[in-house]
N, C-alpha and C positions, 0 to 999 in steps of 0.2 A: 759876500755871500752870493753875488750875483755873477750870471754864468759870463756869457764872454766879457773880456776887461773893457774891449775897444769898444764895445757897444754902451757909451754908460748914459745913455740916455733915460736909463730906469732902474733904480736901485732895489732888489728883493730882499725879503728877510723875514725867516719864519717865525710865527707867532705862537701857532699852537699843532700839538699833533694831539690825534686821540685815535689810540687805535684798543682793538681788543689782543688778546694771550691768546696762540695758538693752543687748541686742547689735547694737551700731552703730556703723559709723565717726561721729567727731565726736562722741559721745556724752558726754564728758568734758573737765572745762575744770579747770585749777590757778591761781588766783587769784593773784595780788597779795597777798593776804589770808594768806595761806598756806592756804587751804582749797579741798578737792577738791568740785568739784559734777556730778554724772551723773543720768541719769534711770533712775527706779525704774519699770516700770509708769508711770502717768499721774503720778507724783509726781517732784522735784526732790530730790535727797537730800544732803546739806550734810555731808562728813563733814573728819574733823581725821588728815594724815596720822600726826602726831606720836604721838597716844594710841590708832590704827586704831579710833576709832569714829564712827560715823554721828550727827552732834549732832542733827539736823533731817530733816524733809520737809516742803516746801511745795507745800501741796493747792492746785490751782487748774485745771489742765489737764485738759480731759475724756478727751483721747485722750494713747494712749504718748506720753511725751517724747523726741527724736528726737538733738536735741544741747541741748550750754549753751556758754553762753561770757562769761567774767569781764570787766568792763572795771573796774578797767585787768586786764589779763593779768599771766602772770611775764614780760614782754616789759618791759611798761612800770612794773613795781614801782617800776626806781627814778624815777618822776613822782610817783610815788602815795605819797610820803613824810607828805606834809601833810592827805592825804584823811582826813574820819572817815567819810565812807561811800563801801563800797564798791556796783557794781552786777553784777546776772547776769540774761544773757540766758538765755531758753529756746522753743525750739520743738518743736511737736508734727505726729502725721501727721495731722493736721485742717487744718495750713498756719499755726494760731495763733502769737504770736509773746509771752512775756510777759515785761516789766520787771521785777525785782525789787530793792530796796535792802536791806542788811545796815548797819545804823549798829553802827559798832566798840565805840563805849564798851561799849553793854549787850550787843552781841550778838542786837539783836533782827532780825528780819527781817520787811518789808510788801512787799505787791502794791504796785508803783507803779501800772502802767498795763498794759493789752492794749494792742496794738499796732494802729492804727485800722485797717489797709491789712491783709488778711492772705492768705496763700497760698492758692491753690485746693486744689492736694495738701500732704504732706507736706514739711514744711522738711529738708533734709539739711546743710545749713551754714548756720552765724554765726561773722562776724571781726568784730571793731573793734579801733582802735588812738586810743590816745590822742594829738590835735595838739597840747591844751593841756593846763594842770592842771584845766581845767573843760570844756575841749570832746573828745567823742570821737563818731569817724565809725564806723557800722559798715555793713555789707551781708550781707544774708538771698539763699539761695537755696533753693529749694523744684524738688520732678520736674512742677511745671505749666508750667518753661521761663520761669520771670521771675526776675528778678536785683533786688532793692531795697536803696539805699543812703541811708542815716538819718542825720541829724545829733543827735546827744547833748547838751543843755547841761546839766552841772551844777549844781546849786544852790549856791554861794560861802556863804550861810548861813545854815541853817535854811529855805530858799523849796523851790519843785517843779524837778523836771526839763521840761526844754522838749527837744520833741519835733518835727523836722521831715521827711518826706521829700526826698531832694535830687532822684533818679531812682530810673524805673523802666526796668531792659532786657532787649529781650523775645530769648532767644538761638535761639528755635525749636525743632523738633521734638527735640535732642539736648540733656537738661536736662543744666545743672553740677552737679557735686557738692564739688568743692573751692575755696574762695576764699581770697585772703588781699590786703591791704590793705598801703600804703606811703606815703609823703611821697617826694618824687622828692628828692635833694638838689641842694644849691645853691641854698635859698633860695626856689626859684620859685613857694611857695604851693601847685602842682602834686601833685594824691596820682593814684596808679596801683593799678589793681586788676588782678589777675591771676585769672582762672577756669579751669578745667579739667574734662573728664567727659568724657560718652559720645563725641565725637569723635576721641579722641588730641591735640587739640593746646591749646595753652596759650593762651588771649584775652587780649590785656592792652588796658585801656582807661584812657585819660586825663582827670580831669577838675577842677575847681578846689572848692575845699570850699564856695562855694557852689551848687554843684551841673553838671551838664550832662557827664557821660561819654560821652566820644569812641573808638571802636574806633580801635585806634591799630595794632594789630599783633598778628602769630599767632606762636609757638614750634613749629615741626614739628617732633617728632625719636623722639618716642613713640611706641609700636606699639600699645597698646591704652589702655583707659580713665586720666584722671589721677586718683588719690586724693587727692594732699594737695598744697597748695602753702603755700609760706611765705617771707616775705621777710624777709632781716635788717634789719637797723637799719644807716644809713650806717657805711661803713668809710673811714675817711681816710688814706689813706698817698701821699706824696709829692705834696699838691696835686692827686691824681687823687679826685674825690671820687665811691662810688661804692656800690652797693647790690646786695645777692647775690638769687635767688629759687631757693628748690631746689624741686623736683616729683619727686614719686615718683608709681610706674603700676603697674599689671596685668601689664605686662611687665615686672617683676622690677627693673628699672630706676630709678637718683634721679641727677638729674641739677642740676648746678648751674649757672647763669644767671646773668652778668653786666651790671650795665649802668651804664654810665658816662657822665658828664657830657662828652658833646665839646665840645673847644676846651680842653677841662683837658688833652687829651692830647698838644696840638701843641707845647709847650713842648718836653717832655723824650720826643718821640716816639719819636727812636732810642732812646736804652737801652732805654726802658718795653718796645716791641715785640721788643726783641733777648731779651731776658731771657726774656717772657714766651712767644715761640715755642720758644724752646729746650726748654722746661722741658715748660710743660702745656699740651695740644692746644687752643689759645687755634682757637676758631674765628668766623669772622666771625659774627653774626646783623643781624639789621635794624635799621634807625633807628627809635626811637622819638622821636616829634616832642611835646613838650606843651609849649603855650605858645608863648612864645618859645625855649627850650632843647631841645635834642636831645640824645639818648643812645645810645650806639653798643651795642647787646647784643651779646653772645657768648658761646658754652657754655663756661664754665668748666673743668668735669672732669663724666663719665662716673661711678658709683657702683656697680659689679657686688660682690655679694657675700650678697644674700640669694636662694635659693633659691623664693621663692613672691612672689606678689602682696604689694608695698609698700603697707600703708593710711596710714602715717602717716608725714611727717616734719617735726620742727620746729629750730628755733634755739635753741641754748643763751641763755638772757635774757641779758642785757646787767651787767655789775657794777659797781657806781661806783667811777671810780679818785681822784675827789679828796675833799677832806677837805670840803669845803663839798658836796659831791654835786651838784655840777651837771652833770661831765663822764661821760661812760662809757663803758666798753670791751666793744666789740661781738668776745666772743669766735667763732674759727673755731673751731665744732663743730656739728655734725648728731645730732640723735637720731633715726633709723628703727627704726619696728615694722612687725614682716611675718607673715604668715601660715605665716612656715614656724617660728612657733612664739620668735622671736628677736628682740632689740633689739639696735639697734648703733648706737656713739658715730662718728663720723669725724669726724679732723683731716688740715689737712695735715701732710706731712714739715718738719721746720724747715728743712733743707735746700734740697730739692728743691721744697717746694711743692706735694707731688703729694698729695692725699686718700690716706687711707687708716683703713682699719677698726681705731680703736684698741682698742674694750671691746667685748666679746658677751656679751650676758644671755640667759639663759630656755632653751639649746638642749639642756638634760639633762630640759627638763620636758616628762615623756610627756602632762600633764591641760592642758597650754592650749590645742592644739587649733586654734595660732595666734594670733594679738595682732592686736584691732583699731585701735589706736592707742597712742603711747608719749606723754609727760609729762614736761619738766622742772620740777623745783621751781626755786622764785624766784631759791635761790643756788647751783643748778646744781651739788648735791650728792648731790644724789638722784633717781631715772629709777623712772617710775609707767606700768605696761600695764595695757589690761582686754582680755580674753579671750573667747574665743567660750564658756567655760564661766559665764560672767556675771562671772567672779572679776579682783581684783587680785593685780597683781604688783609690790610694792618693791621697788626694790635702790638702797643709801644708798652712796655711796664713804667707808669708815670709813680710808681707808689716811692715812698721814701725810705721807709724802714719795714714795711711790708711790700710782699707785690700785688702789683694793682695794673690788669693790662687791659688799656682803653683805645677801641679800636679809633683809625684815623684816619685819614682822606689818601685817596692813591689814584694813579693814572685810571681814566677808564676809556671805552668805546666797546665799537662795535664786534662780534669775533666771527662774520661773514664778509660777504661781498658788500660795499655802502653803496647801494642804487642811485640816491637823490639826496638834494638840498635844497633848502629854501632860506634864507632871511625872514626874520619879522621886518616887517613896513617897516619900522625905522630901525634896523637894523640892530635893536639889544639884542638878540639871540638868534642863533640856527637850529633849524632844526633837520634831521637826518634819518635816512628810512636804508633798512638794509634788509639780506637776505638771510640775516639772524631774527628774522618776526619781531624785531623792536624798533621804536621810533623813540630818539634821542634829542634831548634840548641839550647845544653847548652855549654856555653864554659865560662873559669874561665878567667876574667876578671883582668887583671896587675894594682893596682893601682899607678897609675905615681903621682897620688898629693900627696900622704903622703905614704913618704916610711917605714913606721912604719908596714903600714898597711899590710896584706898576703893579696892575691889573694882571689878574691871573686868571685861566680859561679855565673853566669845570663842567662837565656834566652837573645839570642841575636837577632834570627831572626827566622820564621816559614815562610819555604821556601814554602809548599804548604797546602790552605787549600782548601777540596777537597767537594764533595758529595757524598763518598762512604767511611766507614771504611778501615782504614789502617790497611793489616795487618804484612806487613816483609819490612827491606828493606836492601839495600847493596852498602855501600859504592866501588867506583872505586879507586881499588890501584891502582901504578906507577905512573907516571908524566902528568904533563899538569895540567891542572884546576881542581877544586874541582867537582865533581861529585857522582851523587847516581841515583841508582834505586828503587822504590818504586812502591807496592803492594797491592791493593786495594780489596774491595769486587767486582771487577769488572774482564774481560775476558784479560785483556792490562795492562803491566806493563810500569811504566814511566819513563823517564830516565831525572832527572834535570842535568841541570850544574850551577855553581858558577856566579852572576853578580858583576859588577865592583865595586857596593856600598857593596856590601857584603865582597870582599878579602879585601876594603880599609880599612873595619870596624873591619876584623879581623887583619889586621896589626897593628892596636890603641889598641887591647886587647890583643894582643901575643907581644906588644912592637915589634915589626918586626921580630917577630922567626917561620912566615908563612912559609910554607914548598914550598909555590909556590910564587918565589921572584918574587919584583915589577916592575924587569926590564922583567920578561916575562907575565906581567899584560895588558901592553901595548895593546897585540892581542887580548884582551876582547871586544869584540864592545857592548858588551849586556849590560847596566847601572840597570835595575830590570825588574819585569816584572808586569801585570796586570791583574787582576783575572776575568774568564767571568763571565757571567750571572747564567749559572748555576751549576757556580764552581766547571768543571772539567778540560778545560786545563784553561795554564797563559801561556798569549802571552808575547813575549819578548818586553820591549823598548830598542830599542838604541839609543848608546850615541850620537849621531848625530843628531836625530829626534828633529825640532821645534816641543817644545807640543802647540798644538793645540786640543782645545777644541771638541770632536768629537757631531755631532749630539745624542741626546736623544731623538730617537722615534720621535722628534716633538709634546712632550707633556711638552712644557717649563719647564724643568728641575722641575716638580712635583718629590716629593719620592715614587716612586714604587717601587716593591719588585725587578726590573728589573735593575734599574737604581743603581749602583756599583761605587762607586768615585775610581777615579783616583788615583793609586799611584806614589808616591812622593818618587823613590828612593833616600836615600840621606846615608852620611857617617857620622855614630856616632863616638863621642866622649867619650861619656857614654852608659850604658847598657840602652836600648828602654825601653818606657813603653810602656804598653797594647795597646792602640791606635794607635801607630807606629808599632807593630809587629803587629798587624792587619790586616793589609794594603800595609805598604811597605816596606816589608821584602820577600816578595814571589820571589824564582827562577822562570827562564823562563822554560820551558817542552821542550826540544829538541829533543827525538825522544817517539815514541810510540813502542812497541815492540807485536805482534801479535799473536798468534799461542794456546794457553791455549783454551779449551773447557769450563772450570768452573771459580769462582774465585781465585786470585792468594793468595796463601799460605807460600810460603815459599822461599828465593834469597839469592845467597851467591855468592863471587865474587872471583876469584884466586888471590894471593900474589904477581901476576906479572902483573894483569892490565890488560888483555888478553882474559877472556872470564867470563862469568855471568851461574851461574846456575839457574834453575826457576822449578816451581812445585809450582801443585793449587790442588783444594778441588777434589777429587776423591773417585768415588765408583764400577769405573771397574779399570781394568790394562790399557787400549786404554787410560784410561783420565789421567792415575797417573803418565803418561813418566816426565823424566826430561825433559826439554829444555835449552839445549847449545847455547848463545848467543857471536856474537865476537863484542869487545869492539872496536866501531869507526864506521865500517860499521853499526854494529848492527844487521848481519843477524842471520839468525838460520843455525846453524854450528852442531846441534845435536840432535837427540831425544832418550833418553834414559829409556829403558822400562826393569824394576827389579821390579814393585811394584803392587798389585791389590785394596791398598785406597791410603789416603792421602800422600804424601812425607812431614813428621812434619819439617825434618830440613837437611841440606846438608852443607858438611865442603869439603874445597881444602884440601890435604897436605900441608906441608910447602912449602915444593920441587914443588909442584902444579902434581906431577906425578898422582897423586888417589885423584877421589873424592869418596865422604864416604854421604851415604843417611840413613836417617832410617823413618821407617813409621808406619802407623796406622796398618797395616797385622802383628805388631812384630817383622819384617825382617827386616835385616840391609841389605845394598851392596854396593858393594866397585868398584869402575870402575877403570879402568887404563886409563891416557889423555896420548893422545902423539899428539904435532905437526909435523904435516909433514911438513908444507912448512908455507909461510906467513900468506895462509888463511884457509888451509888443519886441521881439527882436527879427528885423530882418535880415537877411545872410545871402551873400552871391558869390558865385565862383568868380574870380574875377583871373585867375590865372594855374595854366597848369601845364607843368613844362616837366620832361625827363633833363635832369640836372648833371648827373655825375653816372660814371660806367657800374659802380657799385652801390649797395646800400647807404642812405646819407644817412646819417645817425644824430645828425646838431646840427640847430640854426639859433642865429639872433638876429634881433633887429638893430640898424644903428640908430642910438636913443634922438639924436637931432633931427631924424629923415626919414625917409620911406625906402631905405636902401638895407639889404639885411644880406646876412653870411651864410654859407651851407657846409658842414665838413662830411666827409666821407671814408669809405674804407677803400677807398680808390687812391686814399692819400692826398688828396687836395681837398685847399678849402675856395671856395667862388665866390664872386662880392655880385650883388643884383642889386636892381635899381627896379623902382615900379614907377613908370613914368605915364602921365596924367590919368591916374587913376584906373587906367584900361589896359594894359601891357607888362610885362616883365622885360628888361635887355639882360644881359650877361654885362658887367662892367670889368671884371678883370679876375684874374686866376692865382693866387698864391702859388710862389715856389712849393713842385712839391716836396713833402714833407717824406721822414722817414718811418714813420707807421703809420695804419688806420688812423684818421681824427674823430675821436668818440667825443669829443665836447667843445662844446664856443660859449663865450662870451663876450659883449659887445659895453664897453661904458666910453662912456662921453667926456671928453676934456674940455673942450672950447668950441662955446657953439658960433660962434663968429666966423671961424674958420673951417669947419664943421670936421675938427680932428678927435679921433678917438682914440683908444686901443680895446684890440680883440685878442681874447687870451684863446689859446689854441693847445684841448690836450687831446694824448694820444694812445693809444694801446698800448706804446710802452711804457708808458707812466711818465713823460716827456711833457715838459708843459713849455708855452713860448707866447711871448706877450709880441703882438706886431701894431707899427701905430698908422694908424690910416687916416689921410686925409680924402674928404668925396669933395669935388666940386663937379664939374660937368665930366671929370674924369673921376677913377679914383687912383689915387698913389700909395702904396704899403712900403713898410722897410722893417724890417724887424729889430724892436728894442730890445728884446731881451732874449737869451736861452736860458731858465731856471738852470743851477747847478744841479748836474743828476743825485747828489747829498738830498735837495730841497724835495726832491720829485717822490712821487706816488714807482712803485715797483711792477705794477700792473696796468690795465686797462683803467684811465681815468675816464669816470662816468658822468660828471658833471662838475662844469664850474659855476661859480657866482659869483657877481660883486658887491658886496655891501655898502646899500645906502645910496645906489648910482644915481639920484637925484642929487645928490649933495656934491660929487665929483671934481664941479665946476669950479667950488672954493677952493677945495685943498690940494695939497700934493701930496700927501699921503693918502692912498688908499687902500682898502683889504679885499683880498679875493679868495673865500674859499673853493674847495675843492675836494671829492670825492670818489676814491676807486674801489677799483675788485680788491687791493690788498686790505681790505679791514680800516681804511686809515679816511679820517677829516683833516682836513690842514687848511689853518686860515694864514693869512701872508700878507705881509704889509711891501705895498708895494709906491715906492716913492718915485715922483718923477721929477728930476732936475731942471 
């Protein structure tokens, strides 16, 4: 897993990824494979619903990923018996389109190909459906108003994919946004595509697999835009042979579509027609002509029952009913996701025939905010949403002779930019602040049922969700409670601490190896807290307080935008889902800290517990000062003025003697701390030097010395020495680099020899571990290039290592990391 071979001085391997769902209809596709694929930021994220983790991201795409889509689909799983590889499409709002293959054995994953033809704007959909076991047809639509439809050949064994356009059609000023693809039945070769969008009505076009679609017919019946279309798989009954399309729209509405092979119907026309009037509002629609065969369409049934714009409906896949798997049975069921927060299953009555809403998911969850699309798995036992909050939603039918669907754990993160990280002091969890207004706890999760199993990474809690972007934040070292401070687009930085359901919960995932034992848990009065109105502080509950139902406004608990339910601290067993981290997982705010002119930028905390550094967005010197915070009172203990823009980032020593800043002006500087007395802090510039031609963006210190690192967007990174306490020299220059260096990291291996390594990431999402030794000089050589598979896609914004006290012992160590693509990634990095 590690990038170049000849370098194996350091072995990498990733641990965990967490990223969030870009928020988009079509955004998401469920495999054949049994795996879920969505776009992260510009990345593909491959995750496994069964163990809710993110296996992969596949870097390739320069702009946002828009949808994917699996070939074969859970549609056509049971074709895909015999496959070892599978395929996944993906497009971007650049209009790119790109191939990718997954070979089963190993698990690996390659670019096959970009797609020659590509969109002017943004792609909004991709369908295909499997004709053969080796050929699959799909079609691309994009808002530049073109329609493309692709022929797939498979590789039989071990050769390439071949690759052909059949058509391209041009629909005019009103782009589609939903497509979905068929074989007509009865044999005729004949496939029909069905499109829908900005118009209201449904396009269906006719055309033969080698190529040439024919406008064959329109579906009026909708009142505003169509989201999603989808066509079953033939249904057989009594020699009528025949194929369903359901569509959902803007107007609340899914409607299902028939269309049947005429001349099937003239045999047994009486009964068929007697029946079928009697029952369900069989209504005529038009003839569809392809080929030589015609098809009689008619609206099926009407679908009223969700409350807001329908984005998604699909078909329950298909199950094999015989024993050699040739045959299969195209069950009647509907899964809709809608905006009003809900999924729902519909069947019809056995009886009567008439659809109806059998299961509803998701309508007790105040955090979704709506569902942009719903999911069946392959055996159509489990129903998968994403949300306008970037998040997943499972719910698995666990019942046995009833159904019974209980939602389950799934990948989660962030679904902006991830600003910062930090480690707890002893490194049981990270915590991560982004420019989706959330702050995230991921901590690896012990499992106690099956000791087979290794440890598994989960969001555990999201201590605040705010109204303003996060941008820094800084854990409090030394003892007592868990605490941080956090950085917002705002003039106040915040300072949380740890509640009681939170330390219990991380005692059940560290198996008791919490760094804050539970016999000093006791003096915690705070149980969680509760989020305002216009979610920027969380008041604390405590553990004492009768809950009592507080007044709402006096507008009998109606749902306004104002009215915020209550949380329900409580102590997991298991890692939360969504709904629970929603809500009540928030720390309480205990102090507010003051004094910033702009918003705040940048926090870092001393090794001893003792005092906070701070720095916000600046464009004089008066506004760019540090500020010196002491840990406990909280007052301002300092203002420190070396800079005339931004302060990007600020490190303690190890020793906490010097802190180290560096800014937008190019300048580094280095302060000397001394305490005087309990509350007394003194501060001296002790150096200030212009460093690099461009903005330095990251510095560390090296943990054994007084020598620390600067990276730049100048592309290099500089090793400095502070030599007796009075001076800075320059010591040596890294090769430069192939982008901006937006992050450092410095940990220590052997202090006898005083060798480290400094992990070095980059705007291109590029990360690179170098090992340095300092004596009277310094030496670098680079141990590793991360595989670009391992790597962030974007601008990596901070790294960490975990635990770098402990370094010294092991050869294993972890380093997380976080970028602009949405994504945390921690990494076990081993050294030989």
């Amino acid at each position: 897993m590690s990038g170049n071979k000849e370098e194996s001085e350091v072995e990498v391997k990733s641990v965990f990824i967490g990223a969030g769902c870009n928020r988009l209809v079509n955004n998401v596709s469920w495999g054949a494979s049994d795996l879920v694929s969505f776009g992260a930021q510009n990345a593909v994220a491959i995750s496994c619903p069964k163990t809710a983790q993110i296996l992969t991201t596949l870097p390739g795409h320069k702009a946002s990923v828009n949808c994917t889509h699996w070939i074969p689909s859970t549609k056509f799983a049971f074709k895909a018996k015999q496959l070892d590889r599978h395929y996944l499409l993906s497009g971007d709002t650049d209009g790119v389109i790109i191939l990718w293959e997954l070979t089963l054995a190993d698990k690996k994953w390659r670019q096959v190909l970009q797609l020659p033809q590509s969109h002017k704007k943004g792609v909004t959909c991709i369908t295909g459906i499997m004709v053969s076991e080796t050929d699959a047809i799909f079609a691309s639509t994009s808002s530049d108003g073109t329609v493309y439809i692709w022929e797939l050949v498979l590789p039989s064994a071990g050769g390439e994919c071949k690759l052909s356009c059949l058509e391209t059609l041009f629909v005019g000023s009103k782009p589609m946004v939903a497509l979905s693809l068929a074989e007509l039945p009865g044999n005729s070769g004949q496939m029909v595509l069905a499109m829908g969008g900005l118009d209201n009505k449904v396009h269906l076009y006719c055309g033969e697999r080698t190529g040439k679609f024919v406008h064959a017919c329109d579906l009026k019946a909708h009142t505003d835009w169509i989201r999603s279309l989808d066509f079953s798989l033939p249904i057989c009954n009594d020699e009528a042979k025949s194929i369903l399309l359901v569509s959902s729209s803007q107007d609340k509405g899914i409607r299902i579509w028939k269309m049947t092979l005429r001349g099937s119907l003239t045999n047994n026309q009486g009964t068929y027609r007697k029946e079928e009037i009697s029952l369900a509002s069989y209504i005529e629609g038009p003839v569809l002509v392809a080929g030589s065969s015609s098809y009689q369409i008619s609206l099926e049934s009407l679908l009223i029952g969700h409350e807001d714009w329908v984005y998604s409906v699909e078909w329950q896949p298909p199950s094999i009913t015989s024993v050699e798997e040739t045959t299969y049975h195209q069950p009647q069921s509907i899964l809709s996701a809608s905006m009003d927060k809900t999924m729902m299953i519909w069947q019809p009555e056995r009886k009567t025939g008439i659809w109806m809403n059998v299961v509803t998911v998701g309508e007790l969850s105040h955090s979704a905010l709506g569902f942009y699309g719903g999911h069946w798995s392959p055996d159509g036992n489990a129903i998968l949403a994403h949300g306008y909050g970037g998040a997943f939603h499972l719910w698995k039918n666990v019942g046995v002779d009833v159904d019974h669907w209980q939602p389950q754990k799934v990948p989660s993160g962030h679904f902006a930019a991830v600003t910062d990280i930090a480690w707890a002091r002893s490194g049981e969890y990270m915590v991560s602040v982004s420019l989706d207004q959330t702050t995230r706890i991921f901590a690896p999760w012990q499992n106690s049922a099956s000791l087979t199993d290794k440890e598994s990474w989960h969001e555990i809690a999201r201590p605040q969700i705010h109204g303003h972007d996060i941008n820094c934040v800084a854990i409090i070292q030394g003892k007592g409670n868990h605490r941080f401070v956090g950085g917002a687009d705002e003039k106040v930085a915040r300072v949380f601490e740890a509640p009681l359901s939170f330390l219990k919960t991380l005692n059940l995932a560290t198996c008791q190896k919490s760094s804050f034992p539970e016999n000093l848990q006791v003096d915690v009065q705070i149980l969680g807290a509760n989020m305002s109105a216009l979610g920027l502080s969380q008041k604390p509950i405590y553990v004492n307080t009768v809950q009592e139902t507080p007044e709402r406004n006096g507008n009998d608990g109606l749902d306004t935008l104002e009215s915020i339910p209550d949380a329900v601290p409580v102590v997991f067993t298991e890692p939360p889902i969504e709904d629970q981290l929603a809500y009540h997982t928030l720390w309480p705010e205990s102090h507010k800290l003051y004094g910033h002119g702009n918003e705040l930028f940048s926090l870092s905390c001393d090794h001893e517990g003792k005092l906070v550094a701070s720095s916000c967005k600046a464009q004089s010197a008066m506004v760019a000062e540090i500020w010196l915070w002491q840990v406990g009172s909280w007052k301002a203990v300092g203002r420190l003025q070396a800079h005339s823009l931004t302060v990007t980032q600020m490190e303690f020593s190890r020793d906490d003697s010097m802190l180290l800043a560096v800014s937008r002006d190019r300048q580094f500087s280095v302060f000397t701390i001394k305490r005087t007395g309990t509350d007394d802090v003194s501060y001296q510039l002790l150096a200030r030097q212009e460093a690099h031609k461009r903005i330095i963006w990251s510095c560390s210190w090296n943990p054994f010395g007084h020598q620390f690192a600067t990276g730049s967007r100048d592309k290099t990174v500089k090793i400095w020495a502070v030599e007796q306490e009075s001076s800075v020299k320059q010591m040596m220059t890294l090769p430069q680099f192939s982008s901006s260096v937006t992050a450092l990291s410095w940990v220590g291996i052997d202090r006898q020899s005083n060798h480290g390594l400094l992990a070095v990431g980059m705007e291109n999402g590029l990360i690179e571990l170098w090992s340095l030794t300092i004596n009277k000089s310094a030496a670098a050589t680079l141990a590793v290039r991360f595989d670009t598979s391992l790597c962030h896609v974007s601008s990596v914004n901070r790294l960490s290592w975990r635990n770098p006290e402990k370094s010294e012992e092991c050869r294993r160590m972890q380093l997380a990391s976080c970028g602009a693509d949405q994504c945390v990634r921690v990494f076990d990095v081993i050294t030989k």
